[in-house]
Phi, psi and omega in degrees: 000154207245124216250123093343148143238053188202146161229183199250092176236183174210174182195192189275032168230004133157221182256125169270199030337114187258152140316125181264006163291312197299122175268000181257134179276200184326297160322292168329301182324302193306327183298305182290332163315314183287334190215027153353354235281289168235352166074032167217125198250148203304303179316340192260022164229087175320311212272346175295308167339294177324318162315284210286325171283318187301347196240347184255336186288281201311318166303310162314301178298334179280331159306303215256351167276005194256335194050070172238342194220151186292158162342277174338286175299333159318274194313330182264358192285300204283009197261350172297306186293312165300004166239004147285314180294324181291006174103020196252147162076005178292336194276010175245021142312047200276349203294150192285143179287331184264137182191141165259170190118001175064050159085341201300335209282325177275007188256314163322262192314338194257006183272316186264320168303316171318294196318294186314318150292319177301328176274345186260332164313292185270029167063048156247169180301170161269168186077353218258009202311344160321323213269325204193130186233123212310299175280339204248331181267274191276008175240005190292143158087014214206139188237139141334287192296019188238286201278348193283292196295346167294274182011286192310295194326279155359268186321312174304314216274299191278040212210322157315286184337297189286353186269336193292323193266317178289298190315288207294332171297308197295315190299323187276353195284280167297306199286338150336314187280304204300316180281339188282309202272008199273029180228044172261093184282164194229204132262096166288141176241150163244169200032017184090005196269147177267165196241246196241166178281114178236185164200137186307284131034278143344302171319284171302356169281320173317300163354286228279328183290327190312336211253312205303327187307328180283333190272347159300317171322284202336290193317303184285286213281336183287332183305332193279358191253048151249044153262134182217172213225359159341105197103008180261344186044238223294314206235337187105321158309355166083002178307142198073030195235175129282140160325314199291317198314288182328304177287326172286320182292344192292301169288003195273320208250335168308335183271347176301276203325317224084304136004114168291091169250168176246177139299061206315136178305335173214087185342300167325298205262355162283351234234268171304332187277131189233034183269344174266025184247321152340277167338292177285348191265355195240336169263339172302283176307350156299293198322295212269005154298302214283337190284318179305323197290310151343296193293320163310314173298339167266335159283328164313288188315304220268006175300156181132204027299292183305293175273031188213204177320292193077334198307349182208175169219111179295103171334143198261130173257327219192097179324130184282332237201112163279349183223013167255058200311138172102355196291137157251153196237158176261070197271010170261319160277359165303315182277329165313327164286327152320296189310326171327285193310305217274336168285327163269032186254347186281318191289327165325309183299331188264266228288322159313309216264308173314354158302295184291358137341128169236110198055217158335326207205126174250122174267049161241019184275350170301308183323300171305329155271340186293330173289332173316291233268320193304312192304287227288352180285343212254342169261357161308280198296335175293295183341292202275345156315308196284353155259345152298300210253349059045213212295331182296314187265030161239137229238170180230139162276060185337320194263355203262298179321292179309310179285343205271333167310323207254336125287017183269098153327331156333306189320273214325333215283336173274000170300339201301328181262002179215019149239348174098194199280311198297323202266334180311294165343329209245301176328295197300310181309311165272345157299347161272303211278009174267319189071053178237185179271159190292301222305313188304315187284342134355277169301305164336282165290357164082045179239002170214147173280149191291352174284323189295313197291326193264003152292307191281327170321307215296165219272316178290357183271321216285328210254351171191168208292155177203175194283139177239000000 
């Protein structure tokens, strides 16, 4: 017999050659042609893999508690899938993640990889489809348009799971600092202006509720994308599915997962609606508002050395410079304002592409996963820099902060209650123009006696509300 290193396959534009190492077939092929795009392949997001076996294993099984698909063919479908979930076979996930076709093309590879593993299991070739068939075995009871947005969904969750673990760190990370700086008095500012008397401490707590806050959202948009729409196949009418399906793959893959997932209730309209990806995309672009804003405040306070804030110091990574010697840069909240930027530019690509959704079906959800997927990976990975490489080393220049309180006209502003607004006023106007202390000029003019001033002074009446 004569050993090829090619097989023969078709579909309805005609006959191919596949690689007979390659578990992915025909389809695939048309796929990797088709779509050059960006040269990050559906494989290279595990969990999205991770998704696409969990929902073709819960399926197998709900076919075969339905008595639509045999034992037999069960067992090699899901001992296929359990050598994907250990982490076998990612590398035949080539299809490009931008793709048209509303995803059919990853529901294809992941239909030909399954099949193909699953035949070498039960000691047949690959390509061999008489024993076990890609669409008719292993796509039973199943639309592109059903499993690809489950897919996402799935994949988001666990993809959440690690940015949610990245937050919570990052928050304990700052209530640390908060706690460390926290008899450290400052100059709080608006506007760039200086204001009232804080501690740094203060400063850094805020971080820190800011992050729970965020982390509270997360949580909340995760609940919502766990409706999936499993049983809707083409359209949302379930056609070619049992009555029965929807609801049992549903409960099959909540007990796989763990993951409090549902049924959507009215398959149609789960089937074209992409508003939880909307959602979830939208708290993404909170987080990382909010994270850039952080970062603007640490490169301001730690700027300088010489010529800026100076109030903290930012741990040194990196010669700042080819041609400056001694310069260091704040290049771990430089990139986090990036990773910022580059998430609210995705959420812009998902609300755009979930607009253009048309009727049944929105054939833009690859786009839509890819921006997904791009954010919660790329703000995982910010989180932990910026706390590793960061926010755990950075130290406050305590006596510079403390002399800067102790000349700050801000001061008059807690004088306002017990000399009043006008005389507070005249105070602050000769502590600039003077370059002197609030205290002196007080005392000069007689408008407290120093004991009372150095009462109304001390750092807990100045930093939070007290009896007057």
């Amino acid at each position: 017999m004569i050993q090829t290193n090619v097989r023969i396959e078709h579909d309805l534009l005609g006959e191919r050659e596949i690689p007979n190492d390659a578990y992915w077939g025909i389809h695939t092929l048309r796929a990797l042609e088709n779509y050059p795009i960006t040269g990050k392949t559906i494989g290279s997001y595990p969990d999205l893999v991770h998704a696409l076996a969990h929902i073709k294993k819960a399926s197998a099984e709900a076919n075969l508690q339905l008595g639509l698909l045999s034992k037999e063919k069960t067992n090699y479908i899901t001992k296929a899938c359990d050598r994907i979930l250990a982490g076998e076979f990612h590398t035949e996930f080539v299809v490009d993640v931008i793709q048209g076709g509303a995803g059919t093309s990853t529901n294809m590879n992941a239909n030909e990889v399954i099949t193909n593993i699953a035949l070498e299991i039960a000691g047949h070739s690959k390509g061999d489809y008489r024993y076990l068939h890609p669409l008719n075995d292993v796509n039973m009871s199943q639309s592109t348009n059903d499993v690809y947005p489950s897919s996402i969904k799935l994949a988001a969750v666990f993809s959440i799971r690690g940015l949610l673990s990245a937050l919570k760190s990052l928050q304990m990370s700052f209530r640390k600092k908060s706690e460390e700086f926290k008899d450290i008095l400052k100059i709080g500012r608006t506007q760039l202006q200086d204001a009232v008397p804080m501690t740094l401490g203060q400063e850094f707590s805020t971080y820190d509720v800011m992050l729970g806050e965020d982390i509270s959202r997360l949580k909340e948009a995760t609940s919502l994308i766990g409706e999936i729409n499993l049983g809707a196949t083409a359209i949302g009418t379930g056609i070619n599915t049992d009555i029965r399906y929807s609801k049992i793959v549903t409960e099959i893959l909540a007990k796989q997962t763990g993951f409090d997932l549902n049924a959507a209730p009215n398959l149609i309209e789960a089937t074209q609606d992409t508003g939880a990806f909307v959602q979830l995309s939208g708290v993404l672009k909170r987080i990382a508002t909010k994270l850039s804003k952080v970062c603007n405040d640490l490169r301001l306070l730690s700027s300088g050395p010489q010529g800026g804030f100076n109030e903290i110091n930012l741990p040194a990574k990196a010669a700042g410079s080819s041609i400056m010697p001694g310069k260091v840069n704040p290049i771990i909240p430089e990139v986090v304002n990036q990773i910022a930027y580059e998430v609210i530019g995705n959420d812009i690509t998902i609300t755009m592409a979930a607009e253009a959704g048309q009727l049944q079906l929105n054939a833009f959800e690859p786009i839509i996963a890819h921006s997904l997927f791009k954010s919660i990976e790329h703000l995982t990975a910010g989180c932990k820099t910026l706390e590793i490489n960061c926010i755990e080393g950075i130290t406050a220049n305590r006596e510079l902060l403390e002399s800067r309180v102790k000349t700050s006209a801000g001061l008059a502003t807690a004088l306002n209650p017990y000399i009043g607004y006008e005389n507070a006023t005249l105070v602050a106007k000769r502590a600039l123009a003077e370059n002197r202390s609030v205290e002196s000029i007080v005392l000069e003019l007689g408008l407290l006696e120093e004991k009372k001033l150095k009462e109304i002074l001390r750092p807990e009446i100045l930093t939070s509300p007290h009896s007057l």
